[in-house]
DSSP file (Angstrom, degrees, kcal/mol; ACC not computed):
  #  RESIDUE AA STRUCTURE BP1 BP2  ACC     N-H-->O    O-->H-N    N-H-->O    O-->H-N    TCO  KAPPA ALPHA  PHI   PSI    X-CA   Y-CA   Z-CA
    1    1 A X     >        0   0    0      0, 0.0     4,-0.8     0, 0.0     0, 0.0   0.000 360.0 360.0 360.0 149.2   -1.8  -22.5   14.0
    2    2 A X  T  4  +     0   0    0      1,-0.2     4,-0.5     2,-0.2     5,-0.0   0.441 360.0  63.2 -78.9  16.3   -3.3  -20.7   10.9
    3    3 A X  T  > S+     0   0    0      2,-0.2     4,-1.9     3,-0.1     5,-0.3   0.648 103.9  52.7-132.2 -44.3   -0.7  -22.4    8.4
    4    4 A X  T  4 S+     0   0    0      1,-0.2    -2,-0.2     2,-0.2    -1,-0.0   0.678 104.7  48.0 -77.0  -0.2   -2.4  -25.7    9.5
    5    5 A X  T  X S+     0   0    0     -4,-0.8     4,-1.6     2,-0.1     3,-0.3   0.773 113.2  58.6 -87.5 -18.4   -6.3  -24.7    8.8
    6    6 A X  H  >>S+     0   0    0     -4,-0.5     4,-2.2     1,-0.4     5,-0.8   0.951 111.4  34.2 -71.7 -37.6   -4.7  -23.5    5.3
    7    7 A X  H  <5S+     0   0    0     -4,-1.9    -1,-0.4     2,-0.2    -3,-0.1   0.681 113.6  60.3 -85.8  -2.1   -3.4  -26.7    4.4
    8    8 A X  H  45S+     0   0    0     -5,-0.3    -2,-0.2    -3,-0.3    -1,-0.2   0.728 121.5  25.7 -82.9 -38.3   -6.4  -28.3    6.1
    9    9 A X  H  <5S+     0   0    0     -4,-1.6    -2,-0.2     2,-0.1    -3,-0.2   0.413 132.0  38.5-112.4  21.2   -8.7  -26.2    3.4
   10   10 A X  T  <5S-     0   0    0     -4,-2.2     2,-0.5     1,-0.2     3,-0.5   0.623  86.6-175.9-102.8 -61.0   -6.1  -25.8    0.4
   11   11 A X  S > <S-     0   0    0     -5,-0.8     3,-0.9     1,-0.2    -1,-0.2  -0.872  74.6  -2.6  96.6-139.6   -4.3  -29.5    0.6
   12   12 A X  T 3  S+     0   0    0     -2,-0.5    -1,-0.2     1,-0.2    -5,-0.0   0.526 128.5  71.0 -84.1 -21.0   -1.6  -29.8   -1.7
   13   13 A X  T 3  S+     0   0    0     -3,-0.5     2,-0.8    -6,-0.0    -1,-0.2   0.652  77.1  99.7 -48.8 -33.2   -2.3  -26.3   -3.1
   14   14 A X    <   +     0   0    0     -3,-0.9     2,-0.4    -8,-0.2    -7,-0.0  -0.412  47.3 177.5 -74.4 132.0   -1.1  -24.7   -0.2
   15   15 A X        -     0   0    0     -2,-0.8     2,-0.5    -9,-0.0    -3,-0.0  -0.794   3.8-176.7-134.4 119.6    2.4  -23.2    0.0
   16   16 A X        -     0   0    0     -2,-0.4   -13,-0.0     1,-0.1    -2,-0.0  -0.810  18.7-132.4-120.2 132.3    3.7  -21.4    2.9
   17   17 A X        -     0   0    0     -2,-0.5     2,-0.2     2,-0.1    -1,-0.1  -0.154  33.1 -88.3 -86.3-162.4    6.8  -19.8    3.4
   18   18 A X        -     0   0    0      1,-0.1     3,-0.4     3,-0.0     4,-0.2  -0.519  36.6-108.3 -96.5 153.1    9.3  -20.1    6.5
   19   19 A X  S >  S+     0   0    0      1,-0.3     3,-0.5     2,-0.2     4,-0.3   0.667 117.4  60.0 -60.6 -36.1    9.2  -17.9    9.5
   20   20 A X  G >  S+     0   0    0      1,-0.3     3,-4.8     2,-0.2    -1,-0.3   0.981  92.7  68.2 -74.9 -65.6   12.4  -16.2    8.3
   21   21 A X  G 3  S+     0   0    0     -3,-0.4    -1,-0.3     1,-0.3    -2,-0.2   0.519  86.2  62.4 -48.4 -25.6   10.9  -15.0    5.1
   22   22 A X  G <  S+     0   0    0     -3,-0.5     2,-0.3    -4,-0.2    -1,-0.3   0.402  78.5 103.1 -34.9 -24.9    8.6  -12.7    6.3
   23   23 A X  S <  S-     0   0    0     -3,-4.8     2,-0.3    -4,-0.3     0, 0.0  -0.695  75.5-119.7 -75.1 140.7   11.3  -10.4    7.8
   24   24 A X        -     0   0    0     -2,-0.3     2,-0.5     5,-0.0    -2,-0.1  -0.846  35.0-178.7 -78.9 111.4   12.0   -7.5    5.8
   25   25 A X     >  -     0   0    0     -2,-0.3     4,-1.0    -4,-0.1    -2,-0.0  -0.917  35.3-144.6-139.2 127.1   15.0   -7.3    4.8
   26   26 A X  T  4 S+     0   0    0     -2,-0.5     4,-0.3     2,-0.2     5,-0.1   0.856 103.9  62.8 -34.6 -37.3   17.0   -4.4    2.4
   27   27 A X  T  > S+     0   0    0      1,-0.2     4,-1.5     2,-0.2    -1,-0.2   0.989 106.6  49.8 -62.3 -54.8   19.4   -7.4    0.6
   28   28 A X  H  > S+     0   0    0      1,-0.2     4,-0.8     2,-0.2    -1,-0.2   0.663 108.3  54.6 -79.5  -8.5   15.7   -8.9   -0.9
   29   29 A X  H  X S+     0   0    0     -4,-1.0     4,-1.1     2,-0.1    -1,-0.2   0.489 105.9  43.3 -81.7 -31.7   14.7   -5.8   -2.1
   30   30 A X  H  4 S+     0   0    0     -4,-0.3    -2,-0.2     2,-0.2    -3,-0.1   0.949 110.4  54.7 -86.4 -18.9   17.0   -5.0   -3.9
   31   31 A X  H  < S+     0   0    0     -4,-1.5     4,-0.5     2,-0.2     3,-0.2   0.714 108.7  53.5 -72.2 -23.6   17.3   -8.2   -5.4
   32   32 A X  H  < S+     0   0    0     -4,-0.8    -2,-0.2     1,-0.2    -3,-0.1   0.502 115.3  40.7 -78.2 -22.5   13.7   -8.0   -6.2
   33   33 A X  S  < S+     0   0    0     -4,-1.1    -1,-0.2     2,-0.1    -2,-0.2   0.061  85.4  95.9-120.8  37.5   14.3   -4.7   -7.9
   34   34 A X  S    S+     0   0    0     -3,-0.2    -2,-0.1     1,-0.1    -3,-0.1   0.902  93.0  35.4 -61.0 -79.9   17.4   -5.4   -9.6
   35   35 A X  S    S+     0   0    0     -4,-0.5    -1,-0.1     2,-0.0    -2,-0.1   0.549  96.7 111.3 -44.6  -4.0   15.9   -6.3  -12.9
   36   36 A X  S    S-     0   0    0      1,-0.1    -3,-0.0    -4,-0.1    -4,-0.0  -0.388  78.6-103.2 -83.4 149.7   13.1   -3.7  -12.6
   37   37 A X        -     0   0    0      1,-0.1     2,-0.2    -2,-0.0    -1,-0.1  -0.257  41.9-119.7 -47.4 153.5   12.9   -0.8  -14.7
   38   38 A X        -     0   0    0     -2,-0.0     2,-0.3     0, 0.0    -1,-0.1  -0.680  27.4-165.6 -98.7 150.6   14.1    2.6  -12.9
   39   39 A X        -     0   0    0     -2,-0.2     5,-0.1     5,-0.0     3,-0.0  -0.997  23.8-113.1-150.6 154.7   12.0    5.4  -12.4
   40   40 A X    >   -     0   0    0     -2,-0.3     3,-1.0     1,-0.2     0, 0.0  -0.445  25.3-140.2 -78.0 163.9   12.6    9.0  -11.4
   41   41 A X  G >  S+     0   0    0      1,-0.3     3,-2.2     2,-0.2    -1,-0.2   0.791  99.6  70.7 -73.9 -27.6   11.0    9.8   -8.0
   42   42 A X  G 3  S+     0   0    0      1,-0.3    -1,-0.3    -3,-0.0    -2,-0.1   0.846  87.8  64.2 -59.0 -15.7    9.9   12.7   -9.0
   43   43 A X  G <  S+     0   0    0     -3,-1.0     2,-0.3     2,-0.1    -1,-0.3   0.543  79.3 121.9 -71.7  -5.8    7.5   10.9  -11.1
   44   44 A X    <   -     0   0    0     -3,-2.2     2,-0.3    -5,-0.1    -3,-0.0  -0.621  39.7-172.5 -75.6 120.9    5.8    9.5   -8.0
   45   45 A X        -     0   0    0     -2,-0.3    -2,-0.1     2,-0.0    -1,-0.0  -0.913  14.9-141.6-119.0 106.9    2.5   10.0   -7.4
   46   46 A X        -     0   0    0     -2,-0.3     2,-0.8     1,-0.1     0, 0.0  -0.542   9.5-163.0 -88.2 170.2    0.7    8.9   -4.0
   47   47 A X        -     0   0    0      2,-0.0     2,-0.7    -2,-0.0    -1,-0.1  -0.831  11.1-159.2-130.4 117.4   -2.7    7.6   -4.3
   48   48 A X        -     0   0    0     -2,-0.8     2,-1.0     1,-0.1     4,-0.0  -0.526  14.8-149.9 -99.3 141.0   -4.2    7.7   -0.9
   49   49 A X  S    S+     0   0    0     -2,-0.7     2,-0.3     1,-0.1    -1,-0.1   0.171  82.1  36.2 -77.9  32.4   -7.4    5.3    0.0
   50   50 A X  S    S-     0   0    0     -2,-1.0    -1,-0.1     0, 0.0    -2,-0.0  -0.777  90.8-100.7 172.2 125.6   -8.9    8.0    2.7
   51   51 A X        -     0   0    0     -2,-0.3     2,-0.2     4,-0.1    -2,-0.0  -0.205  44.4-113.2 -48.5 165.8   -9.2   11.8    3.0
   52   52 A X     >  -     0   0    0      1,-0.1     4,-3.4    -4,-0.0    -1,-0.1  -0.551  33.8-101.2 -99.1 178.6   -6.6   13.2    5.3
   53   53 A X  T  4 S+     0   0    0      2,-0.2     4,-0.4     1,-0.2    -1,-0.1   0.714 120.5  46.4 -81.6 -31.0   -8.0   14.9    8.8
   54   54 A X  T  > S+     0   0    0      2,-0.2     4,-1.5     3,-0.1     5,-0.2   0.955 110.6  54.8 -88.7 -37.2   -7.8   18.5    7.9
   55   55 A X  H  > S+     0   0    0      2,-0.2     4,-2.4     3,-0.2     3,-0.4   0.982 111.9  44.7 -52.7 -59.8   -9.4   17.6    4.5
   56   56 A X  H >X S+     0   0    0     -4,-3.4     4,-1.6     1,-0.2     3,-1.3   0.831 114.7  45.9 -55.3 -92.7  -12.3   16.0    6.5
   57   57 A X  H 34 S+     0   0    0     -4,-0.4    -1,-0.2     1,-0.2    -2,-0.2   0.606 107.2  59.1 -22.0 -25.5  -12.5   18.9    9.0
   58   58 A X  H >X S+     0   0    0     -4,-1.5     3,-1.8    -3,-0.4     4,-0.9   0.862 110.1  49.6 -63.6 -54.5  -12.4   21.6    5.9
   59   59 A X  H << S+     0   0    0     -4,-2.4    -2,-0.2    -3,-1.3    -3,-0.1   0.759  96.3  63.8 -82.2 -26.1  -15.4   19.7    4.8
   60   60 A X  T 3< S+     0   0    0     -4,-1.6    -1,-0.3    -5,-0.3    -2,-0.1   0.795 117.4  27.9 -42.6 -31.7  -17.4   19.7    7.7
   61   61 A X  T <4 S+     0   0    0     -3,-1.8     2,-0.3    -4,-0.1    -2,-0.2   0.197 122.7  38.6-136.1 -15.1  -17.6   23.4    7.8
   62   62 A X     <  -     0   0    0     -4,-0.9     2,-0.3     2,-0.0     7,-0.0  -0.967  69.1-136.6-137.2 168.6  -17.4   24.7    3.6
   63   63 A X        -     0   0    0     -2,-0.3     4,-0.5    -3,-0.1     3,-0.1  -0.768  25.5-118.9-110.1 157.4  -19.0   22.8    0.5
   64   64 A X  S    S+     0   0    0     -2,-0.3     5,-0.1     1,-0.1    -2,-0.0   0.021  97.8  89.5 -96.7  38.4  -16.8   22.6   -2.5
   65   65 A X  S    S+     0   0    0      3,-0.1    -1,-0.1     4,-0.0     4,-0.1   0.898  88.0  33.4 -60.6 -95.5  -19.5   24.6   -4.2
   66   66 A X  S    S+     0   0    0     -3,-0.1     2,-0.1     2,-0.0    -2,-0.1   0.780 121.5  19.8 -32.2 -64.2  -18.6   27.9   -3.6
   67   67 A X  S    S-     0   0    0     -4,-0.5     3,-0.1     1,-0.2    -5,-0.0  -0.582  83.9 -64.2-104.5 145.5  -15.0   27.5   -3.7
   68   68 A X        -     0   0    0     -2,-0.1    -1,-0.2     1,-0.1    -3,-0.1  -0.258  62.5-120.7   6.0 110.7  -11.5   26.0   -4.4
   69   69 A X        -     0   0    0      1,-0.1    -1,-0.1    -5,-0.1     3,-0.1  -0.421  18.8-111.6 -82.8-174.0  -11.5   22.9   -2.5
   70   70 A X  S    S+     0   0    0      1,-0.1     2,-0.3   -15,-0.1    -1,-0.1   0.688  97.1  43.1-108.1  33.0   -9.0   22.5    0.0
   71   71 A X  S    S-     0   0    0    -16,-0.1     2,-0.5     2,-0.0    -1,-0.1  -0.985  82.6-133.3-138.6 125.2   -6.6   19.7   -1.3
   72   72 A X        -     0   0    0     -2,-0.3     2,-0.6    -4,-0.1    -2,-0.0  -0.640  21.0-138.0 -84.2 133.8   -5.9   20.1   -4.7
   73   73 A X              0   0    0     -2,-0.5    -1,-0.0     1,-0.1    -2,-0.0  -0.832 360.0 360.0-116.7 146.6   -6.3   16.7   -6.8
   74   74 A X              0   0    0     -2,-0.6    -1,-0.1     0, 0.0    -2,-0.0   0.618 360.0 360.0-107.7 360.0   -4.2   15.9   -8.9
């Protein structure tokens, strides 16, 4: 089991939670974002790690040279 090589290289440093805890559950988030500040969604911003598939395919075929590209960033 992987929770015994961690305590096998951590020792008494390791701490692992219970099988249970790992399910996602609506009740613990919200308990976790009681105290949190609120914020509007409209303020939400995504920040994405990886071009999308028409942005890659746009680029295959134009340079952003010339042009506009075709995903504005913001």
């Amino acid at each position: 089991m992987f929770g015994d090589q961690i305590r096998t290289t951590m020792g008494e440093q390791a701490t692992l939670a219970d099988a249970l805890t790992g399910i996602p559950s609506a009740a613990r988030l919200a308990e976790l974002g009681m105290n949190e500040k609120s914020v509007s969604v409209f303020d939400f911003v995504p920040r994405y790690l990886r071009l999308t598939e028409a942005e890659t395919t746009w680029l295959k075929t134009h340079d952003e040279r010339g042009h506009r590209p075709y995903v504005e960033k913001v």
